[in-house]
C-alpha distance (Angstrom), angle and dihedral (degrees) to the residues before:
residue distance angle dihedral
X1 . . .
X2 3.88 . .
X3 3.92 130.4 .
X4 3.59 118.0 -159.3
X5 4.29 106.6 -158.4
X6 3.91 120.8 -163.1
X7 3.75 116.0 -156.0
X8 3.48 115.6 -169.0
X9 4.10 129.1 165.2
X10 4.00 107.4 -106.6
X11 3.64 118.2 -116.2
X12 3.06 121.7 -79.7
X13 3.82 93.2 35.3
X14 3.56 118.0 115.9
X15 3.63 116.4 -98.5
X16 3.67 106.0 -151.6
X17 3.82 102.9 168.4
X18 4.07 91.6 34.8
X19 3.94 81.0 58.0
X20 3.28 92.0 53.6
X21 3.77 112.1 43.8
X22 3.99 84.3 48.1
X23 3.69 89.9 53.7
X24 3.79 86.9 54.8
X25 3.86 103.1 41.0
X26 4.33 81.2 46.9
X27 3.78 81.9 58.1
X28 4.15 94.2 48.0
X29 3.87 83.9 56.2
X30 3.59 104.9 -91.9
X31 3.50 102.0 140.6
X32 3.96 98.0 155.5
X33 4.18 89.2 73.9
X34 3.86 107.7 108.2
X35 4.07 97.6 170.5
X36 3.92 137.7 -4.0
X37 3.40 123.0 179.3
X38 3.83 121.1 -175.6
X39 3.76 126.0 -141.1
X40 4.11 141.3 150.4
X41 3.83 143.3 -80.6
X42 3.67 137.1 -145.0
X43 3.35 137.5 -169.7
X44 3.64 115.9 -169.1
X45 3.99 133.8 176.5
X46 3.78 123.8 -167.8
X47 3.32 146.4 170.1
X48 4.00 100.7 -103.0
X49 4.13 131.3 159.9
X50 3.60 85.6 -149.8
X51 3.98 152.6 4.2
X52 4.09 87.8 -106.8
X53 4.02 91.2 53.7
X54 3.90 96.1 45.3
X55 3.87 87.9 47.2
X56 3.78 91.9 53.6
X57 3.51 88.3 43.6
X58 3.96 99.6 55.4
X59 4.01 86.3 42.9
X60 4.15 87.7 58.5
X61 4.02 82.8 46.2
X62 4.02 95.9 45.5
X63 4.09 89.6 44.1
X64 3.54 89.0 41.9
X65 4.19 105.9 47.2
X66 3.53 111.1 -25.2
X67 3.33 119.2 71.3
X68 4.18 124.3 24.0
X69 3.54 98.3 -120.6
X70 3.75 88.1 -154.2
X71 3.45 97.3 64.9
X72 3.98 110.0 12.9
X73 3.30 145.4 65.2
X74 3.73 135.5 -154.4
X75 3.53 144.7 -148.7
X76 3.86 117.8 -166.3
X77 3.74 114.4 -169.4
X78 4.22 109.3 -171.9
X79 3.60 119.6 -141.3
X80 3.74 124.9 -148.4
């Protein structure tokens, strides 16, 4: 079974390298671009009986050494 995980600073957290790729694409013309914020993807495959189990698995992994829980958040989205 696969887990996909979304990492993503929380808001209010300063986004330093969202900042700065906006800054650039601004100066390439795009104009339109209100916000971008930058964060990380996972893909993930385990050995799982079920979708409940994998979730609760990733979650352990995520609290554990994924994410920073004091400044991001996560998403995790499981895959069947």
């Amino acid at each position: 079974m696969k887990a996909n995980v979304y990492i993503t600073l929380k808001n209010g957290v300063l986004d330093i390298q969202g900042r700065a790729v906006m800054d650039a694409l601004g100066t390439l013309d795009f104009k339109e671009l209100k916000d971008l914020r930058i964060g990380r993807f996972m893909e993930l495959e385990l050995d799982g009986a079920n979708a409940d189990e994998v979730r609760a698995r990733v979650t352990e992994m995520c609290k554990s050494l994924l994410a920073n829980p004091v400044i991001e958040d996560y998403r995790i989205e499981v895959v069947e």
